[in-house]
C-alpha positions, 0 to 999 in steps of 0.5 A: 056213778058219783064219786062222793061218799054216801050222806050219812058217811059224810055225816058221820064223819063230820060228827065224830071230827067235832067231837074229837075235837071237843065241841058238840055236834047232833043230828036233828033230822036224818035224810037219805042214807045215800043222796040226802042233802046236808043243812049244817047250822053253827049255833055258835055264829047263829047260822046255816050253810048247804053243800051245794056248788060254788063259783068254780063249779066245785063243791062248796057251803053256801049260806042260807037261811031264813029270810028277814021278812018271813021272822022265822026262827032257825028251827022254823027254817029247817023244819019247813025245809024238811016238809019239803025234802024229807031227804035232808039231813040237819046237823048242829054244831057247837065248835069254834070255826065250824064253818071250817069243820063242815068245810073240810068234811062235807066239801072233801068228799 
């Protein structure tokens, strides 16, 4: 058994630490209450990062996105993602340092 929380524990908690600290954070698109991957996008710096695994073999945000040449939209990005993993959860921020909020939630657990 894992020893990391449920995604939509993790999810929960990453919106009410950005609320409380007066941004706005919503869900786009619910995954798996259990295992969903978690795609986070800053609209603040116009970017995507992904839970994934780090250098270190640790937990960390990796960014990702649409690529330059397909001239997609964020939108178009993870809705595309989504036809592939119904399981995805989508989440937007609107925070300074977001990266730092998602960071600290999302890689705690």
């Amino acid at each position: 058994m894992s020893g990391r929380l449920p995604a939509h524990v993790t999810v929960d908690a990453l919106l009410r630490r950005v609320n409380d600290a007066g941004g706005i954070a919503v869900v786009r698109a619910r995954g798996d209450r259990q295992a969903g991957a978690i795609l986070v996008i800053d609209e603040r710096e116009v970017s995507v990062l992904e839970r994934g695994i780090g250098p270190d073999g640790g937990i960390a945000l990796i960014e990702t996105g649409p690529s330059a040449g397909r001239g997609e939209s964020l939108d178009d990005y993870w809705q595309r993602r989504r036809q592939r993993d119904p399981d995805l959860w989508v989440v937007a921020l609107d925070i300074p340092q977001a990266k730092r909020f998602a960071a600290e939630t999302i890689c705690d657990d």
